[in-house]
C-alpha positions in Angstrom: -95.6 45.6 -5.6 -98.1 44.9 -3.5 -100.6 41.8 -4.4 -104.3 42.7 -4.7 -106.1 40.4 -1.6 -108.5 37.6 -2.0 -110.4 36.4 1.0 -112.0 32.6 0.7 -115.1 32.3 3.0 -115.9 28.9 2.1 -113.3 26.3 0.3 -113.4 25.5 -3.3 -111.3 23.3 -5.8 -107.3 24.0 -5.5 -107.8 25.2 -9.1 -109.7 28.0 -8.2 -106.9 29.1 -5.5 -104.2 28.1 -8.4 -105.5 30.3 -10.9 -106.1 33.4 -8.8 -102.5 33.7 -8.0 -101.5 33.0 -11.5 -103.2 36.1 -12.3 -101.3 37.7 -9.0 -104.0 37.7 -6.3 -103.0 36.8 -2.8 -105.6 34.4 -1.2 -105.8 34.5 2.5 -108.1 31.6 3.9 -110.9 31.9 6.5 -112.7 28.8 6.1 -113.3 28.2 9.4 -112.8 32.1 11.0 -116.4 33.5 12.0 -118.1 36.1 10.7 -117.6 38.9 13.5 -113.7 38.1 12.9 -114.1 38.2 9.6 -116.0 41.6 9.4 -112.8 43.3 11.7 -110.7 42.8 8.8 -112.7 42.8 5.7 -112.0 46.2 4.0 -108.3 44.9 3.8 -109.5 42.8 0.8 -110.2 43.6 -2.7 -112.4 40.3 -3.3 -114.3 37.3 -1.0 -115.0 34.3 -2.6 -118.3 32.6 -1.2 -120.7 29.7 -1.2 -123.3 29.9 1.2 -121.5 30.1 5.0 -123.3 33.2 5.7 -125.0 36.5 4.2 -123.1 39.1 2.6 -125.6 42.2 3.3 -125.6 45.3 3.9 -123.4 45.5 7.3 -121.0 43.5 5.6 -120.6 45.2 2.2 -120.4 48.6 4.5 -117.3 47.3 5.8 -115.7 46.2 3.2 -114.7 49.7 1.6 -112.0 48.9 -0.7 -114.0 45.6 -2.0 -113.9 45.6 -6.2 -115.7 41.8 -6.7 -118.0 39.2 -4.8 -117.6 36.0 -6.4 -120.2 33.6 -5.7 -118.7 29.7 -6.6 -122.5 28.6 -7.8 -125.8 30.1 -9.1 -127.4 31.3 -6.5 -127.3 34.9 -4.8 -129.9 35.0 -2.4 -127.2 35.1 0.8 -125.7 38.7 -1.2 -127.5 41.9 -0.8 -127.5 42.4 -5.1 -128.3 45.9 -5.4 -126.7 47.1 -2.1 -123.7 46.1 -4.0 -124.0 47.1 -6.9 -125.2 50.8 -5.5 -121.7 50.6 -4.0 -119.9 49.5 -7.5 -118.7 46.2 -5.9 -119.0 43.4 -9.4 -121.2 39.9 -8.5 -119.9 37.1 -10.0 -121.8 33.9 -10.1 -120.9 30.5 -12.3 -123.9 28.9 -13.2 -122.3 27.5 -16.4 -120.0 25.6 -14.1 -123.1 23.1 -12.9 -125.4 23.6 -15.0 -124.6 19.7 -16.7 -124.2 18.2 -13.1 -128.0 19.4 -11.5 -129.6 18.5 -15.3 -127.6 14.9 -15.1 -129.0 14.8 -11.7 -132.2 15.4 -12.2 -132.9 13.1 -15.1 -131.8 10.4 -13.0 -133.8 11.3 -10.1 -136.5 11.3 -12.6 -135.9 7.9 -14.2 -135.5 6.0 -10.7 -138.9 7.3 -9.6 -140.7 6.1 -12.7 -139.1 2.8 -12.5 -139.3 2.5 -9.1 -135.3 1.8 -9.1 -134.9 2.3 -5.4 -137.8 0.3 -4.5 -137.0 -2.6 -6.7 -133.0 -2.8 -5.3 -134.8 -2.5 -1.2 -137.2 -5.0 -1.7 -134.4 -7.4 -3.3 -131.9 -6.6 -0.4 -134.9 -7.9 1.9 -135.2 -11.5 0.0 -138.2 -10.6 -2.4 -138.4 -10.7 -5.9 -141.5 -8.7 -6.9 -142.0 -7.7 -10.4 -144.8 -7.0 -10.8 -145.1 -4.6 -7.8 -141.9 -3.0 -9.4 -143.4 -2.1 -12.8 -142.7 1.4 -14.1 -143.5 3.8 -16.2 -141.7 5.5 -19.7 -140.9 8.4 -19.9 -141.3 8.2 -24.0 -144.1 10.8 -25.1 -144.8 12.3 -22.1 -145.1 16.3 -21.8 -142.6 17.7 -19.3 -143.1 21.0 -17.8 -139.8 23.4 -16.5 -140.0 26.5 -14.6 -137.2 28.5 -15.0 -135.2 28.5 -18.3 -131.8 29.3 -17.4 -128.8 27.6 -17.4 -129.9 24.3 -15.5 -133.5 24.8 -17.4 -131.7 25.0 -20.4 -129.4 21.9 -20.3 -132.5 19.7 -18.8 -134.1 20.3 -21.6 -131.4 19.4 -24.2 -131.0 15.8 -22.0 -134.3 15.1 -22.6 -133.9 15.2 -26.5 -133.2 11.5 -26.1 -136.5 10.4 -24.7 -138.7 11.5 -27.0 -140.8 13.8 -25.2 -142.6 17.1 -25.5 -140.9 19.9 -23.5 -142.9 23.3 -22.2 -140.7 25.5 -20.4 -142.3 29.1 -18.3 -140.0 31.6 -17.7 -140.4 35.2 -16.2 -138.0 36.6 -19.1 -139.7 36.3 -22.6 -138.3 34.4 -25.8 -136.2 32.1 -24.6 -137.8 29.3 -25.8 -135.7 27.2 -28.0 -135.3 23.6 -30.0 -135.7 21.8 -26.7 -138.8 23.7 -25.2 -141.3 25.8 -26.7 -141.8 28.5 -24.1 -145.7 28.6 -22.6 -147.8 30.5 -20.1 -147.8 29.0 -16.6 -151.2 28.0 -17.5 -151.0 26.1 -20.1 -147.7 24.3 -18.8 -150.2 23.5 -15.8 -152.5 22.1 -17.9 -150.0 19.7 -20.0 -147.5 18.6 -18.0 -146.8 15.1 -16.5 -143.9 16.0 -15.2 -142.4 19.2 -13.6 -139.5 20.1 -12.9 -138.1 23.5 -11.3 -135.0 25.4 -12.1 -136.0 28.7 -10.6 -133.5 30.9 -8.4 -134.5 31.9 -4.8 -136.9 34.9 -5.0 -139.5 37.3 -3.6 -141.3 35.8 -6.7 -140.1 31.9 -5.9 -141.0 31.3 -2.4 -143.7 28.9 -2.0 -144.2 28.7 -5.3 -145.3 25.5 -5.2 -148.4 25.2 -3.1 -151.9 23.8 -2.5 -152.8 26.1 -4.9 -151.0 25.4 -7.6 -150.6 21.4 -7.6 -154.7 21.9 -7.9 -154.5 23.2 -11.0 -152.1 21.1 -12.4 -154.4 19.1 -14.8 -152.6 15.4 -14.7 -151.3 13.4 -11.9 -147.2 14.0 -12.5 -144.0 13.5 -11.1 -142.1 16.7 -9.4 -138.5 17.6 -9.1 -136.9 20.2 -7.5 -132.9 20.8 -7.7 -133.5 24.7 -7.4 -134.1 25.8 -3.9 -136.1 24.4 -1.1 -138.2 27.6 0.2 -140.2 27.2 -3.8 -142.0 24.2 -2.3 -144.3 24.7 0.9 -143.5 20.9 1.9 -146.9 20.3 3.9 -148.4 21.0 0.7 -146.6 18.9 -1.3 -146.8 15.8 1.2 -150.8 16.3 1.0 -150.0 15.9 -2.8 -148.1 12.6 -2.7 -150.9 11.0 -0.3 -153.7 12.3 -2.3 -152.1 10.6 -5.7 -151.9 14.1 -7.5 -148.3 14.0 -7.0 -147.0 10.9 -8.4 -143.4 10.6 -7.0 -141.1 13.2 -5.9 -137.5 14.2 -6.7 -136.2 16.1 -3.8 -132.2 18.0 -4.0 -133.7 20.4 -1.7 -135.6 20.7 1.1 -136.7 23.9 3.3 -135.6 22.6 6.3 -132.5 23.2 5.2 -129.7 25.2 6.9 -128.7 28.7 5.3 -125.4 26.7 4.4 -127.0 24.0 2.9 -125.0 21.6 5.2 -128.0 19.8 7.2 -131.7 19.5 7.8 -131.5 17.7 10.9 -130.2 20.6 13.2 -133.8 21.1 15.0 -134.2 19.4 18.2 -137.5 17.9 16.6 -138.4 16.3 13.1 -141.3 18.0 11.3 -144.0 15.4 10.7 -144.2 16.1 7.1 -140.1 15.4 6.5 -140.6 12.2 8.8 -143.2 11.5 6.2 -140.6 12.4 3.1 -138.1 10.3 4.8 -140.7 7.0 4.7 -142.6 7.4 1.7 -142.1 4.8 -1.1 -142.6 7.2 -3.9 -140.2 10.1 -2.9 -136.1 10.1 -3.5 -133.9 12.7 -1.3 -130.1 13.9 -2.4 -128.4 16.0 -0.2 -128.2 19.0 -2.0 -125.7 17.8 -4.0 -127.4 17.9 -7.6 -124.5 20.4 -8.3 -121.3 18.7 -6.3 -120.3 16.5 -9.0 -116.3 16.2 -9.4 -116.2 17.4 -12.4 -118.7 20.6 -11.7 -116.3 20.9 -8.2 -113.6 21.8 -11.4 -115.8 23.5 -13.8 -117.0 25.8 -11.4 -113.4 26.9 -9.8 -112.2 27.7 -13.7 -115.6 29.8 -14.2 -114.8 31.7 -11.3 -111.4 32.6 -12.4 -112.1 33.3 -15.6 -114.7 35.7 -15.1 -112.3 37.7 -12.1 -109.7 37.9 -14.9 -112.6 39.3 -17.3 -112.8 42.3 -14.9 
């Protein structure tokens, strides 16, 4: 009998390999073949497994012909051509639930070092100083936090911030989902209320540079941002004008547009933009390598979603 094929674009967790041939998949590796290889072979295989290596469009999808699943190890499926693939009955698989703990653990800490000036505090101290009263913070206790997007990250920031004490408005495009951790608000009046904001939006038409001059304007209060979703929501010049003007009170950065497709860099331009040079240097901002989501138990967690959604088929 022959073995339905698996091809793995990127690499994942063992488990996810493990469990694939458990349910009698054969899983051929191309982590490091490129993509004009890849695309001379491609309708030999029933499934891809991908991160974010490169887009799987519309030339792509064309040769695959015998291709029955994509499976996407993360949230995001802005490098697959959705309803090209779909048109072509070809199931998208995506495991948000798998980090969906990780980016809201991440960001809550992000959030906490900024308003306590954590980072700050352990610099000046590494330099000889002591300085507490230039390290003073703020609580987070009673303060209104805003979230854009209530999905699965949305969702589980939320329920962490239970704990503090605070009020939560979350803005979604998709209606009623508001729950026992957020009551669910216009954009406007989320603008309005919030001291902090935090984005957990996917990469849209509807996304990009979301987050502009425009907008920070009419946010009512000086507040801290965070952003664990997608780079291309923020237009960074923007958002640097923000922090210098005080409107923008600190700045939790995952991700960054100046980003590669992959995810794997921002410094592969043979010049720094001014405004990440100023990013890199300013007192009040805190950069992660787009990693909110890498934790070693999400590296697990999203490997098992994966296979247990292929058996689901």
């Amino acid at each position: 009998m022959v073995r339905p094929k698996i091809l793995h674009i990127d690499e994942n967790h063992p488990l996810l390999l493990d469990g694939l041939e458990r349910l009698g998949y054969h899983n051929i590796l191309a982590y490091k073949i490129p993509l004009d290889e890849i695309l001379k072979n491609i309708n030999q295989y029933d499934g891809v497994v991908i991160r974010s290596r490169f887009p799987i469009d519309e030339k792509f999808i064309d040769r695959a012909q015998n291709l029955q699943f994509i499976a996407r190890v993360g949230a995001g499926t802005e490098n697959i051509n959705l309803n090209y693939a779909r048109s072509k009955n070809i199931h998208v698989i995506t495991a948000p639930e798998g980090n969906r703990n990780a980016v809201a653990e991440h960001a809550i800490g992000m959030l906490l070092s900024l308003m306590n000036k954590l980072y700050l505090g352990h610099q000046s101290i590494r330099g000889g100083k002591w300085l507490r009263e230039t390290h003073r913070g703020f609580e987070l206790e009673n303060k209104t936090v805003g979230i854009i997007g209530y999905g699965n990250t949305g969702k589980s920031f939320a329920q962490k911030l239970k704990g503090f004490n605070v009020r939560v408005l979350c803005h979604d495009i998709l209606p009623d989902i508001g729950d026992e951790n957020a009551a669910q608000s216009t954009l406007k009046v989320l603008m309005k209320e919030s001291q902090v904001l935090s984005l957990h939006i996917p990469q849209s038409t509807l996304t990009e540079r979301m987050i502009n001059q425009n907008f920070i304007s009419k946010m009512e209060h000086p507040f801290w941002f965070l952003n664990t979703a997608r780079g291309n929501a923020v237009v960074t010049k923007d958002l640097v004008e923000g922090l210098r003007s005080g409107k923008i009170l600190g700045a939790g950065l995952d991700v960054l547009e100046y980003e590669s497709t992959s995810f794997q860099s921002i410094f592969e331009a043979k010049s720094s933009p001014e405004t990440l040079d100023y990013l890199l240097s300013a007192e009040n901002v805190l950069i992660s390598p787009h990693v909110g989501g890498l934790t070693f138990e999400s590296h697990r967690k999203l490997a098992q979603t994966i296979v247990d959604k292929i058996k689901a088929l």
